[in-house]
ZAVEX-447639 format. One record per residue (C-alpha): residue number from 1; chain; y, x, z; residue in one letter. Coordinates in steps of 0.1 Angstrom, whole numbers. Example, Ala and Ser with C-alpha at 12.3 -4.5 7.8 and 13.67 -1.06 7.14 Angstrom:
BEGIN
- i ch Y X Z aa
- 1 A -45 123 78 A
- 2 A -11 137 71 S
//
This chain:
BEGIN
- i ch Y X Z aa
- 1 A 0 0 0 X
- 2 A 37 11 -8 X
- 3 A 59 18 19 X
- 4 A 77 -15 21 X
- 5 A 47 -33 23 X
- 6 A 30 -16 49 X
- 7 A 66 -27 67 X
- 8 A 63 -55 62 X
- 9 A 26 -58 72 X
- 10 A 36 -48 104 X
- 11 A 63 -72 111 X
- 12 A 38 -99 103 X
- 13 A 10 -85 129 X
- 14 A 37 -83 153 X
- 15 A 44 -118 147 X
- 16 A 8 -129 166 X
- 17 A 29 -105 195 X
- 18 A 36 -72 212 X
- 19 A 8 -48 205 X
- 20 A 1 -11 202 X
- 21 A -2 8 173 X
- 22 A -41 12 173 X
- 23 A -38 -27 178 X
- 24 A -16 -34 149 X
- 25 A -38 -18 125 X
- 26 A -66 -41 138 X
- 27 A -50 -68 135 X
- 28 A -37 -61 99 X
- 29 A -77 -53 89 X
- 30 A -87 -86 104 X
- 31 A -55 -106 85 X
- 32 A -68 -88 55 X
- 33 A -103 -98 57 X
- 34 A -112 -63 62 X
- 35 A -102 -55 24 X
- 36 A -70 -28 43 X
- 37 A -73 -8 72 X
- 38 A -41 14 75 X
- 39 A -44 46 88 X
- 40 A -23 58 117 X
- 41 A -3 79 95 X
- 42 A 12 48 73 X
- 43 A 13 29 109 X
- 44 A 35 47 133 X
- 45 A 62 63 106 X
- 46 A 65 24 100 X
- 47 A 70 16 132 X
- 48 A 96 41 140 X
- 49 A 116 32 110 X
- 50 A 115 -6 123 X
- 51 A 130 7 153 X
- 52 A 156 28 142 X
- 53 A 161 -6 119 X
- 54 A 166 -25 153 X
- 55 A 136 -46 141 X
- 56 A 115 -38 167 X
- 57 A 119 -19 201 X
- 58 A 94 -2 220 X
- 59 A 86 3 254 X
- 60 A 62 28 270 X
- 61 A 33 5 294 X
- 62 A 3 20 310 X
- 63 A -1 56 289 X
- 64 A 8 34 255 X
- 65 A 40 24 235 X
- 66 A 43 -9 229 X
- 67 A 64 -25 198 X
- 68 A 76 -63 198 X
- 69 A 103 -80 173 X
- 70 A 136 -86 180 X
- 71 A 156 -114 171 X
- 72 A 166 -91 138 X
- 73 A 130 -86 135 X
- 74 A 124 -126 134 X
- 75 A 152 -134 110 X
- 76 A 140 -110 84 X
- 77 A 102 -129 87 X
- 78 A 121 -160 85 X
- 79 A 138 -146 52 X
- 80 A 104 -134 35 X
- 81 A 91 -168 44 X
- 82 A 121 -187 30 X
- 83 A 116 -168 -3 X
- 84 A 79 -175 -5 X
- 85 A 68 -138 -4 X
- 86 A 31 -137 0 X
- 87 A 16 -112 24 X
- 88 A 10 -82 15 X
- 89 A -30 -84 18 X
- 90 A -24 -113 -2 X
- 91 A -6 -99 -30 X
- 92 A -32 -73 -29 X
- 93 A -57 -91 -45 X
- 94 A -43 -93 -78 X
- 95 A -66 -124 -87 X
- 96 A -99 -107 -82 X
- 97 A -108 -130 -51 X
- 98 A -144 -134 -58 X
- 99 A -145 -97 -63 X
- 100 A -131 -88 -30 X
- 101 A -150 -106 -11 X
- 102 A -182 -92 -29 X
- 103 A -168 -58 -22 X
- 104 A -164 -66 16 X
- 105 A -198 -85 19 X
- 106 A -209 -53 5 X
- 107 A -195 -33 28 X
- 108 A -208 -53 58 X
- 109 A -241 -47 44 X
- 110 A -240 -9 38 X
- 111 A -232 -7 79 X
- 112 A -260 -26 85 X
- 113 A -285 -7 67 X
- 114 A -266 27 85 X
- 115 A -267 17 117 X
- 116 A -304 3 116 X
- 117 A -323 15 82 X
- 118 A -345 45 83 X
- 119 A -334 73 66 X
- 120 A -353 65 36 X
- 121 A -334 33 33 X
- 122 A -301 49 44 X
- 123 A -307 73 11 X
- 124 A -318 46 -11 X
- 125 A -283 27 -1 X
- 126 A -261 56 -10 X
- 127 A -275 57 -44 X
- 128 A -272 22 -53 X
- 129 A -236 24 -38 X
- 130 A -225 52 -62 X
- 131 A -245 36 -93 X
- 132 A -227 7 -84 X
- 133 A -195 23 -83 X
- 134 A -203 47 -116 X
- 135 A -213 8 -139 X
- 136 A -174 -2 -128 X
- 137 A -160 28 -143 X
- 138 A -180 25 -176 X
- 139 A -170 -12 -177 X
- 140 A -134 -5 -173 X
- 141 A -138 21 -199 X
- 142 A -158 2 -226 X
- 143 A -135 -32 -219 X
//
């Protein structure tokens, strides 16, 4: 995600309320049905820029730092919503729906067969994974 989006992500998580950074991101996978997780390096650079925007503040409780919205932080929400401005999960998706939800069912699956297949299975995984992912690229380049 671009910069401004991953801003604007972050107002929206803090909409749901005051949360850590660590928490945000969560949140922002789950709004995203698992399709984004932002790393802590897109995350708190955000965040600081929100606050020197006076969209957020910050406030250190129990070893963490805390961000909430302001009232500045609020009205700009309120703007994006009043010009219809999808989320930026949303706008992700570029019409391929179907397709990422495949991608993350897939994904739930591959976990499962790490955390309980034998290594046979485990091995077996990875290569239909990366056969998978090498039929994508050859119909992308035969169109």
């Amino acid at each position: 995600m671009r910069h401004g989006e991953v801003r604007a992500a972050l107002l929206l998580a803090l909409r749901q309320g005051a949360g850590h950074g660590y928490e945000l991101g969560q949140r922002l996978e789950r709004q995203s049905g698992g399709t984004w997780s932002p790393s802590a390096g897109s995350i708190y650079p955000n965040l600081q820029r929100l606050s020197d925007e006076g969209l957020v503040t910050s406030e250190e409780r129990d070893g963490k730092r805390i961000y909430a919205l302001t009232r500045s932080g609020i009205a700009e929400l309120k703007d994006r919503a009043s010009r219809g401005e999808a989320a930026p999960w949303e706008a992700m998706d570029g019409g391929g729906g179907e397709l990422r939800d495949a991608v993350v069912a897939l994904k739930l699956a591959a976990k499962q067969v790490s955390l309980v297949g034998t290594e046979v299975q485990r091995k077996r995984a990875t290569e239909i994974v990366i056969e998978a992912r090498r039929q994508l690229y050859e119909l992308l380049a035969n169109g």
